[in-house]
N, C-alpha and C positions, 0 to 999 in steps of 0.2 A: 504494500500500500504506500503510495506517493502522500507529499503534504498536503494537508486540508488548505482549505484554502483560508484568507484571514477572517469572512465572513463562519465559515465553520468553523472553525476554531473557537471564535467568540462565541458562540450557538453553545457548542460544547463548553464550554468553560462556565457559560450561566446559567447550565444547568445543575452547577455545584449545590449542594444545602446550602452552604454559606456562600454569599457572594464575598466575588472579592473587588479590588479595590478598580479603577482604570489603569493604574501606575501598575499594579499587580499583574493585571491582565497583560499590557503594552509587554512588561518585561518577560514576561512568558513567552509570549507569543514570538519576541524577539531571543530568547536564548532556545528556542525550542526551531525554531523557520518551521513553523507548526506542521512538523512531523508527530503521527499519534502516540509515537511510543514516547517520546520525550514530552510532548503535552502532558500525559496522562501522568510521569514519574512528578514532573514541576508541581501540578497541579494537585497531585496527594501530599506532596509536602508542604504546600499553600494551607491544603484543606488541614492536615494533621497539625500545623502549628495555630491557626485558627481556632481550635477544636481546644485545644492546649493550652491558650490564651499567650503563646509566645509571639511575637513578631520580629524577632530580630536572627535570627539566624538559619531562616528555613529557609534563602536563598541561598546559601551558601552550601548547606546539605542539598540542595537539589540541583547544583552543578556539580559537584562532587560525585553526584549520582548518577549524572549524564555524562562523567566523564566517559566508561566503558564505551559508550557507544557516540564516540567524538565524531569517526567515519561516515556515518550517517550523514555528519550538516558538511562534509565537504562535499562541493561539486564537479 
């Protein structure tokens, strides 16, 4: 499966329990080039730290996360 596109991606992302922020979203969408696998890894660690009432370091765990799969966002 190829990237979503940025209107899907957005679609998919509010359809989270919790919404998230714009700045949230933007930055997803930009470290992910809204491929699903990588949206989906961002977007749990958005929702988990949410959930957890943390906000300061779930980006950092969810590039950390994406590193394995760097390959992916070259073209």
């Amino acid at each position: 499966m190829g990237a979503l596109t940025e209107a899907e991606a957005w679609e998919l992302i509010a359809s989270s329990p919790i919404a998230f922020s714009d700045e949230d979203v933007e930055w997803i969408l930009q470290q992910s080039q809204c491929l699903p696998l990588l949206l989906q890894i961002l977007c749990r660690e958005r929702l988990f730290s949410l959930e957890d009432g943390e906000t300061d370091d779930w980006r950092e765990e969810g590039l950390r996360q994406i590193k394995p799969f760097a390959h992916l966002l070259e073209k």
